[in-house]
NUMAR-158158 format. One line per field, with one value per residue: x, y, z of N, C-alpha, C in turn; residue number from 1. Coordinates in nm, 3 decimals, m for minus. Layout:
<nodes>
nu c(X; ...) $
nv c(Y; ...) $
nw c(Z; ...) $
cau c(X; ...) $
cav c(Y; ...) $
caw c(Z; ...) $
cu c(X; ...) $
cv c(Y; ...) $
cw c(Z; ...) $
nr c(NUM; ...) $
</nodes>
This chain:
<nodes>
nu c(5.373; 5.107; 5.142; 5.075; 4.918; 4.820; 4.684; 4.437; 4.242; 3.890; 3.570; 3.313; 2.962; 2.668; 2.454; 2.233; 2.106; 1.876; 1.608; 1.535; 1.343; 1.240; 1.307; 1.515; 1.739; 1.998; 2.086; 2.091; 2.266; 2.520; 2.558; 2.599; 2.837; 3.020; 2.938; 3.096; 3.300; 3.404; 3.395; 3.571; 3.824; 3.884; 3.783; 3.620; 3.605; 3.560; 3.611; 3.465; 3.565; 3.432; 3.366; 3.272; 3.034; 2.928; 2.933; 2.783; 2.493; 2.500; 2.297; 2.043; 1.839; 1.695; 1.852; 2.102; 2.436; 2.501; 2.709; 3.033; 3.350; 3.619; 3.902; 4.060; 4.232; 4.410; 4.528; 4.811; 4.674; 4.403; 4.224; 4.041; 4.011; 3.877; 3.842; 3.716; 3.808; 3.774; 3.849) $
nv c(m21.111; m21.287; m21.495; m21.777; m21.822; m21.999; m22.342; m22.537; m22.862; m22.899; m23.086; m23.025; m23.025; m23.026; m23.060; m22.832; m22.754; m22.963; m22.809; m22.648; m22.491; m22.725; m22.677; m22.527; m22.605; m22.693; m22.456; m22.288; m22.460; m22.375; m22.129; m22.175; m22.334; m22.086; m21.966; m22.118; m22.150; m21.880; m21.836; m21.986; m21.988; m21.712; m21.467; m21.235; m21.250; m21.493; m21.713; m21.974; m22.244; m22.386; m22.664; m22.727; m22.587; m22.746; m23.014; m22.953; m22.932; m23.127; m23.322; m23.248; m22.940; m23.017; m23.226; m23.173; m23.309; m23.444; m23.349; m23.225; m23.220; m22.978; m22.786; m22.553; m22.239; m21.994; m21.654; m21.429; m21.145; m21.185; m21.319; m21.572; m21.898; m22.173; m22.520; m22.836; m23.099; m23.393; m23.432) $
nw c(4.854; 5.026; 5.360; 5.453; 5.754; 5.946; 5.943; 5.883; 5.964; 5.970; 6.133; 6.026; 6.209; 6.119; 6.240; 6.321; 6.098; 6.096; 6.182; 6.022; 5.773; 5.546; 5.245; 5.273; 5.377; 5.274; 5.148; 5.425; 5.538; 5.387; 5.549; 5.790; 5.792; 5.710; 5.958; 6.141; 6.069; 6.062; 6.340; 6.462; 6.282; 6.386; 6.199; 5.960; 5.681; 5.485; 5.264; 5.042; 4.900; 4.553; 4.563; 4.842; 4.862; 4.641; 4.747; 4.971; 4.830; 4.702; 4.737; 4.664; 4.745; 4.985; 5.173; 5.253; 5.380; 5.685; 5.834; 5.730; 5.579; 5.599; 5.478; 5.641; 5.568; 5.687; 5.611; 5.652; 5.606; 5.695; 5.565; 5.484; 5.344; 5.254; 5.186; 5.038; 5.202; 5.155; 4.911) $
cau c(5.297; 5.093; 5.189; 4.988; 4.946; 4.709; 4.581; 4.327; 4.139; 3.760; 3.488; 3.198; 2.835; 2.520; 2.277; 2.140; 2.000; 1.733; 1.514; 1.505; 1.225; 1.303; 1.335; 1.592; 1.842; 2.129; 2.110; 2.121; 2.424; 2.655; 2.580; 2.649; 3.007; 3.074; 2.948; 3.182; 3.471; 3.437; 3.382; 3.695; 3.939; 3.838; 3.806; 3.496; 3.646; 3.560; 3.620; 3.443; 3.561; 3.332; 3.371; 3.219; 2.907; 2.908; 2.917; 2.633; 2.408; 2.505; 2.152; 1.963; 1.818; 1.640; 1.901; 2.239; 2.507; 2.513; 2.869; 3.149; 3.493; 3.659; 4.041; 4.045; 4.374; 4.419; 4.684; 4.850; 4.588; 4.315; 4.083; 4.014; 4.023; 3.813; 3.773; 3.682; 3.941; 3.748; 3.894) $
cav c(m21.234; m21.311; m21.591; m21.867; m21.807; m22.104; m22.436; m22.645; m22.954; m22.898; m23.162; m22.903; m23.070; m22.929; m23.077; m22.742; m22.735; m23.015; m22.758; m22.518; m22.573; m22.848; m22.637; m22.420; m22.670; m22.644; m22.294; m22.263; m22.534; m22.259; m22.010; m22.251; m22.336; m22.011; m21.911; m22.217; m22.071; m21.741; m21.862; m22.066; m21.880; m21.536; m21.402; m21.246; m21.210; m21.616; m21.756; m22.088; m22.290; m22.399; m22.778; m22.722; m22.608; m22.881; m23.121; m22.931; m22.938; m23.260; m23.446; m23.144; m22.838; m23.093; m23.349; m23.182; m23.370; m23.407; m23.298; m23.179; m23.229; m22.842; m22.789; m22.431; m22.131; m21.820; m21.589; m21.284; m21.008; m21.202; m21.358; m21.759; m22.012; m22.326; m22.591; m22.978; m23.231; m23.491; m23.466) $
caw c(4.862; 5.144; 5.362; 5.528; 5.888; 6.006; 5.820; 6.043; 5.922; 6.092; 6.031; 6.075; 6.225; 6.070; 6.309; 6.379; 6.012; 6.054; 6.265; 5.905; 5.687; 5.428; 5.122; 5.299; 5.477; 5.214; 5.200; 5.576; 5.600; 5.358; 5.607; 5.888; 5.735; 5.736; 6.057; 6.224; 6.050; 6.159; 6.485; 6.502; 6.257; 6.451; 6.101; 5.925; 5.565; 5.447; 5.108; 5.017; 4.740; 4.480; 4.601; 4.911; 4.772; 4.523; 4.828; 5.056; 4.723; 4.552; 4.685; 4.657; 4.831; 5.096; 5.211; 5.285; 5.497; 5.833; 5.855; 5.645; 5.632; 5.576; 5.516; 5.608; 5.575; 5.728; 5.602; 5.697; 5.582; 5.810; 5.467; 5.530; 5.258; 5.246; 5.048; 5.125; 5.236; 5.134; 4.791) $
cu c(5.250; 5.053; 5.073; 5.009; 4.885; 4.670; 4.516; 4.213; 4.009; 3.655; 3.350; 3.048; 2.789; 2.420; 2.211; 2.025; 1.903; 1.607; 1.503; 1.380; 1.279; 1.381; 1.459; 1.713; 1.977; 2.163; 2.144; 2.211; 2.531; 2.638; 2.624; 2.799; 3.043; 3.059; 3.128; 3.303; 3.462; 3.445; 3.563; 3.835; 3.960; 3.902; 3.626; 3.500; 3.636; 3.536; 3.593; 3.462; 3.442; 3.271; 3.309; 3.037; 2.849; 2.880; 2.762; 2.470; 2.394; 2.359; 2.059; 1.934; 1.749; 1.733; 2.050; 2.304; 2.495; 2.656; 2.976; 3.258; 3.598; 3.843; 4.091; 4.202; 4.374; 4.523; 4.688; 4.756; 4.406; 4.200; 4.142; 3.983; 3.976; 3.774; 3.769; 3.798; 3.893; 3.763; 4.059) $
cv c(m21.256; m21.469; m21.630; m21.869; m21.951; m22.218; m22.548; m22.720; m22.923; m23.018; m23.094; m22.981; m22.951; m22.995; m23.006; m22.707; m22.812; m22.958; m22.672; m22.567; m22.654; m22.805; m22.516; m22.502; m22.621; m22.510; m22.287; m22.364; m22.463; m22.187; m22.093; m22.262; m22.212; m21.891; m21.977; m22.153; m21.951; m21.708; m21.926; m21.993; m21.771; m21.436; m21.375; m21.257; m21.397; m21.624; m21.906; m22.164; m22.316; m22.587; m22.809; m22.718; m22.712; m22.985; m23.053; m22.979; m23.061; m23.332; m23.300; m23.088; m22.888; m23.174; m23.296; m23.284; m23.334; m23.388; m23.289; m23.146; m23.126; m22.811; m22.596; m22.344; m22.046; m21.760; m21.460; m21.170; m21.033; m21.278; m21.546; m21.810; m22.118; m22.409; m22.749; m23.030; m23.337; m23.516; m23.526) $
cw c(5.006; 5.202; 5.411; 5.710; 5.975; 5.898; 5.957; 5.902; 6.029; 5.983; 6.157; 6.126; 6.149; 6.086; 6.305; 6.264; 5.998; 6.122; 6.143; 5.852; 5.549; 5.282; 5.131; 5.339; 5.360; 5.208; 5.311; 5.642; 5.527; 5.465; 5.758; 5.889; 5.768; 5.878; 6.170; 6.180; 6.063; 6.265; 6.527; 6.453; 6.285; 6.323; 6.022; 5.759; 5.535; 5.266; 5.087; 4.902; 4.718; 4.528; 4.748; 4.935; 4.727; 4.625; 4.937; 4.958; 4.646; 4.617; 4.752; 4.816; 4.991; 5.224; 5.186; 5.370; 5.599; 5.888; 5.727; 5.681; 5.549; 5.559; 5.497; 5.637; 5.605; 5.703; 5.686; 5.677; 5.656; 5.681; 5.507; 5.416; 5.299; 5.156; 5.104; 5.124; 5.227; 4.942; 4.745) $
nr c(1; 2; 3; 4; 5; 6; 7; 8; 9; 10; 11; 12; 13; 14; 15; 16; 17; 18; 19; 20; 21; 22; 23; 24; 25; 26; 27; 28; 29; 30; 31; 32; 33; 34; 35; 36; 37; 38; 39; 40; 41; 42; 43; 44; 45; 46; 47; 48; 49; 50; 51; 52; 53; 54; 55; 56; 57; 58; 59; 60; 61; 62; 63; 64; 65; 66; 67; 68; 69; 70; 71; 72; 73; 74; 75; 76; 77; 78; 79; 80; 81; 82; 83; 84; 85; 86; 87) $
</nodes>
């Protein structure tokens, strides 16, 4: 069984996506999320729950959040776990 090495609450900005083009921003705030956590958990192997998603997307492909609140895990074999903490 592999253990839990790391758990970190992050509440991620995604200012940098209102410079995308409009029909792209949610798309280009998943890849944001998972840049920030590969940046921070110094891991490239990321796993996003499905609830994360569901929250970048819930008011469509135009009008993501301007931040998200991430409750991410790192175990022993180096793969990262995320899923929202605002549930």
């Amino acid at each position: 069984m592999v253990e839990k090495l790391k758990e970190q609450i992050y509440v991620i900005p995604l200012d940098d996506v209102k410079h995308t083009p409009r029909w792209e921003r949610s798309k280009r705030s998943v890849k944001a999320v998972r840049d920030f956590l590969a940046q921070h958990m110094k891991s490239d192997d990321i796993k996003l729950d499905p609830g994360i998603s569901r929250k970048l997307w819930e008011r469509g492909a135009h009008k993501p959040p301007s931040k998200i609140r991430v409750r991410a895990m790192k175990f022993e074999d180096g793969q990262v776990q995320a899923e929202s903490a605002e549930e």
